[in-house]
N, C-alpha and C positions, 0 to 999 in steps of 0.2 A: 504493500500500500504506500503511495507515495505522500512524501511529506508535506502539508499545507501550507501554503504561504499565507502568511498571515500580517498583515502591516495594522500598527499598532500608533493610532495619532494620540495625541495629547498637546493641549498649549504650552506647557514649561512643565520641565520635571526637575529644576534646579531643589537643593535642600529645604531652603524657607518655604516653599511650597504645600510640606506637611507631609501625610499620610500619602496624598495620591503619587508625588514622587519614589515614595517608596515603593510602595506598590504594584506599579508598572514594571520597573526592576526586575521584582521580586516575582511577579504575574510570567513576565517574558521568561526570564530564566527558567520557570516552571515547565512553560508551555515548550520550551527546547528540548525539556528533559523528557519530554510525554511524547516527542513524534512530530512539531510542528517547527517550519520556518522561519521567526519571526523576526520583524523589525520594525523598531520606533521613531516615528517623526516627530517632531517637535520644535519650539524654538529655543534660542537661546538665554530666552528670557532670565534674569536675577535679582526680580526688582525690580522699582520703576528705572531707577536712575543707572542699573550694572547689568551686563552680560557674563553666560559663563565662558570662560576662558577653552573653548573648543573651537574643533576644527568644523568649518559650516561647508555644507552641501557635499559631504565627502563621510561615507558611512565610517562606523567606529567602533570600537569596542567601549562602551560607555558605562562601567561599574560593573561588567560582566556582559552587560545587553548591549547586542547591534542597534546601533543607534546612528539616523542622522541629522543633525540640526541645522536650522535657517534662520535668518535674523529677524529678530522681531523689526518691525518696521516702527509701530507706534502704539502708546496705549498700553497700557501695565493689567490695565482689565478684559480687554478686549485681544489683546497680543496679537493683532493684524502683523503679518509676513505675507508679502509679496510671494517669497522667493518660494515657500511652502507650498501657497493656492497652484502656482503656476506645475509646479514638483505633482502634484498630486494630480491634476488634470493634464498629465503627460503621462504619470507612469501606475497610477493607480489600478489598469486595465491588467497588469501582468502578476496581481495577488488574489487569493480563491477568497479570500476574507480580508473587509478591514473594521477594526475593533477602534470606535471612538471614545475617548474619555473625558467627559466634560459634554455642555450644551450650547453655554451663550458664552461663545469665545470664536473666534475666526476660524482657529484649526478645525475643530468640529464641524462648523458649517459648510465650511468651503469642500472638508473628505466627505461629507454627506453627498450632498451635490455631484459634486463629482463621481461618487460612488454609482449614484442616477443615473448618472451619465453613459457612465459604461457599461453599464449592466451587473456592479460588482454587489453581490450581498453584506449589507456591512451591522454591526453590533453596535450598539450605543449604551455607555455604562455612561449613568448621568452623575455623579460623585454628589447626590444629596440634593442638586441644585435645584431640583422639579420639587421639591417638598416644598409645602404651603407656607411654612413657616421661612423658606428661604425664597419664595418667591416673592413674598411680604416684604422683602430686601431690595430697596431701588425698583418698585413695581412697575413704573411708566417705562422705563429701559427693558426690565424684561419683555413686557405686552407687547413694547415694539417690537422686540427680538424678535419674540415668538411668533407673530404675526406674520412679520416677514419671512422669517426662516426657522427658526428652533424648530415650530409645529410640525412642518414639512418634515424635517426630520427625521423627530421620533414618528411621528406616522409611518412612514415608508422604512423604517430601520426593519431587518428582519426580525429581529428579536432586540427587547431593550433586557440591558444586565442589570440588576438590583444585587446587595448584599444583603440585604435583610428583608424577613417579608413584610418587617413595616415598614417599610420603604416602599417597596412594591404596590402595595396596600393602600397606603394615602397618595402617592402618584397619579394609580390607575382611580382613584375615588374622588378625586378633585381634578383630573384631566382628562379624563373618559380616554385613558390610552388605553390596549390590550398587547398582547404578545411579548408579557414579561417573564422574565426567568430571572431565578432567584438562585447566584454561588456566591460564595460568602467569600471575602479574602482571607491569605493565610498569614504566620508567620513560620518563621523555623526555627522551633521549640529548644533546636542544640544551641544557637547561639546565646541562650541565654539559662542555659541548664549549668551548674553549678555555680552558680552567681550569687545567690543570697549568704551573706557572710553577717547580717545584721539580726541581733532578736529583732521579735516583733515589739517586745518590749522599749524599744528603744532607738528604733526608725523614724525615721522622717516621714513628712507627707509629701507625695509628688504627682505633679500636674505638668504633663508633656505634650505638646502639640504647637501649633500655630496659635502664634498669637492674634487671637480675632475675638470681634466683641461676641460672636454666638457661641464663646467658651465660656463662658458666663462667669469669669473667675473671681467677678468684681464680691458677691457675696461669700465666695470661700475664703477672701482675705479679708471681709468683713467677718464673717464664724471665727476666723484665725486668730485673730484679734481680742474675741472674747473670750479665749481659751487660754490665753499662754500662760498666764499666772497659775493655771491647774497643776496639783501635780502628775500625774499621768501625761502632761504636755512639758514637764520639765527638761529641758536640754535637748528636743526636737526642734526643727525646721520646716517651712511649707518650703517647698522648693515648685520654683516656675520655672520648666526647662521648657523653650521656644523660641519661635522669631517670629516680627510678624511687622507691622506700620510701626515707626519708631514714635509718630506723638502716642499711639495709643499704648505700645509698651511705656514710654515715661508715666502717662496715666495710671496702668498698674501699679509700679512703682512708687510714684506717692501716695497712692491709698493703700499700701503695703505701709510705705514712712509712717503714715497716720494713725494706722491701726494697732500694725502690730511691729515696731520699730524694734530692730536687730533681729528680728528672727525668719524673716525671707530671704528666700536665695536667689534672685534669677542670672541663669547658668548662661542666658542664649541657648543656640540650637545647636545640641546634641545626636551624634549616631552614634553608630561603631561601639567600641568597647567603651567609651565616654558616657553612652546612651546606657548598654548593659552594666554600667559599675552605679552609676546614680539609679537605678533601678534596685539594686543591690543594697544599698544600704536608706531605703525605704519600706516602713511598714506599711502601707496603705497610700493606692493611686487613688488620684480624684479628678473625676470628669464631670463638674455638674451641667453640664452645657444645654442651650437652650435646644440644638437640632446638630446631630449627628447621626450620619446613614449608616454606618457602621463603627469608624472609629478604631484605625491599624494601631494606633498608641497605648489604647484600651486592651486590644488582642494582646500585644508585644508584654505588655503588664504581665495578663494574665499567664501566659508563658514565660514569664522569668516566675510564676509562682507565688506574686504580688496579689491578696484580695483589693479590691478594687470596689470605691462609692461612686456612685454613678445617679445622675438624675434620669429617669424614667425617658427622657427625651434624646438619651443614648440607644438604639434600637439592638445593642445586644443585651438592654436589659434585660426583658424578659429572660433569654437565656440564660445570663450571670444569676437568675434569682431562680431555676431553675437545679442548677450545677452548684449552688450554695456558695458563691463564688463571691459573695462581695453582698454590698450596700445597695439599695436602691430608694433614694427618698427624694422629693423635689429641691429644687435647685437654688432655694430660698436660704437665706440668711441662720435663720431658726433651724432648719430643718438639717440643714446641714453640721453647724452647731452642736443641735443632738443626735445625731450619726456620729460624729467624731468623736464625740467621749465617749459614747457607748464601744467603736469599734477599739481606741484606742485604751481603752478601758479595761480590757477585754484582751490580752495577750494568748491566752489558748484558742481563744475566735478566730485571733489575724492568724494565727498558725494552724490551724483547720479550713478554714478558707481560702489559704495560700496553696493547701495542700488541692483543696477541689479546681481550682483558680488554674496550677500545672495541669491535672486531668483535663477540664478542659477546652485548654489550649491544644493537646495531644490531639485530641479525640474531635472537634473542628475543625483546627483553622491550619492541616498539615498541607503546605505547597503542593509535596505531588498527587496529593489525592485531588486538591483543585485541579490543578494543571493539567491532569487526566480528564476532567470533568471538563472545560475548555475543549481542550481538542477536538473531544467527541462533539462538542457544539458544533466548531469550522469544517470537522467532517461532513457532520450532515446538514448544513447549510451549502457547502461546496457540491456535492451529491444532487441535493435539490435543485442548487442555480447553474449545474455542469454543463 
């Protein structure tokens, strides 16, 4: 059987980008090891004001993934490339599949299009963005969007990819889409298996991801704040490890000064062994955000073996409260407050939830079990439109 070519768009996958940078990575790598050909387009994007320091229009080995990049042209939100649209309505015809990631951004719209064009069956994994609660973000720019082009889209995409089926669920409930399929992202459990060196008695709290205002961090460092004086909070730390708009990180910042003065960390953005060691000397992650589709930071947690508080508007809650893995209370001030002395309260909890927390990570979110899962999608999408 021969192997699918699969071309893999996304607008930027630079670091500060989050989880979806990861992701993609981590997705490709998978899908190579499972039988498929893949490669990643993208721009160069780094921010508004930086690019990454790569070679453009000339494929690469990019962190492990075939990858080739174009220059963003303009727009930090929108990442319009010329050099991209043009790439993709030239050679888009010679892949059996192409996998979009993202909606209201140029790369998306323009492989969609073009995908039309040629007759190519292509995937659209919407990273969250179709959710009500994100659409309620800048409303008149999306309607436009959408109007003109997103709807188009996800309408004619062969199948849209969700990770959760709450995702899925309020998408198709509030956008009358159909033809969703629901694989959950992975991580890879060994990179961060023997890593906990800290009791739970005596870890930090940590909160990883981009820094954006729908991580709602503003009331954990308000909770934070009411606490430190406890003793159960004695000689711990909230740690904010991310990157993300610098007035709003200085915003967190001084309402960290405010509240809870000397006892925040923010690290910036963290991977690699940087990411797995502050992982490690952490008793309990914290996600209270107001909308996450999945949330690979939350995953990565849970497989270093970390229980994890999580506001209900994280769609692997459900699962986390399922697997006995952690916290799930709203995202409020209060609420949060009392989740944290009780977990932290509570050192045989965070050590039995740590333990469910590793299960499962195991038991979901293993790469080549995705990656497997994948394939067989571009198989039989490839089949269909052959």
């Amino acid at each position: 059987m021969t192997r699918p070519r699969v071309l893999h768009v996304i607008p930027g996958i630079a670091p500060r980008y989050g989880g979806p940078s990861q992701a993609i990575v981590d997705m490709v790598r998978a899908i190579a090891r499972a039988g498929a050909d893949p490669l990643i387009a993208t721009t160069d994007a780094d921010g508004p004001n930086d690019r990454l320091d790569v070679p453009i229009e000339r494929p690469f080995d990019y962190r492990g993934a075939p990858t080739i990049f174009f220059r963003r042209d303009w727009s930090e939100a929108f990442k319009a490339s010329r050099g991209l649209a043009k790439w993709l309505a030239r050679e888009v015809g010679g892949f059996d599949v192409v996998h979009i990631h993202a909606v209201f951004s140029h790369a998306s719209l323009v492989a969609a299009r073009a995908c039309r064009r040629a007759g190519v069956p292509y995937v659209v994994r919407p990273l969250g963005t179709i959710d009500p609660w994100s659409m309620a973000v800048k409303p008149w720019r999306k309607r436009l969007v959408w109007a003109v082009a997103a709807g188009a889209a996800l309408r004619h995409a062969a199948v849209i990819h969700y990770t959760t089926d709450g995702e899925r669920d309020r998408a198709e409930r509030s956008l009358g889409l159909s033809r969703g399929m629901v694989i959950p992202l992975g991580v890879a459990p060994a990179a961060f298996e023997g890593v906990r060196v800290t009791s739970p008695a005596a870890g930090d709290v940590i909160s990883l991801g981009r820094l954006d205002p729908k991580k709602n961090l503003e009331p954990l460092l308000e909770a934070w704040g009411d606490l430190i004086r406890r003793p159960a909070f004695a000689g711990r730390r909230l740690v904010i490890a991310g990157d993300g708009d610098p007035a709003y990180a200085r915003h967190l910042q001084a309402l960290a000064a405010t509240h809870a003065p000397g006892t925040v960390t923010f690290t910036g953005w963290l991977e690699g062994a940087a990411k797995a060691q502050a992982l490690a000397g952490a008793a309990l992650f914290a996600a209270p955000s107001h909308q996450e589709n999945f949330g690979i930071a939350v995953a990565e947690a849970l497989a270093a073996g970390l229980p994890v508080l999580l506001s209900p508007k994280v769609d692997l809650a459900p699962a986390v409260v399922e697997a006995g893995a952690g916290w799930v209370v709203p995202g409020t001030r209060d609420a949060l407050r009392d989740a944290l002395v009780s977990a932290l309260g509570d050192p045989a909890a965070l050590a039995d939830r740590g333990r469910r927390a590793a299960a499962m990570a195991r038991d979901r979110f293993d790469w080549d079990a995705i990656g497997a899962r994948l394939v067989d999608l571009y198989r039989g999408l490839r089949a269909r439109h052959g």
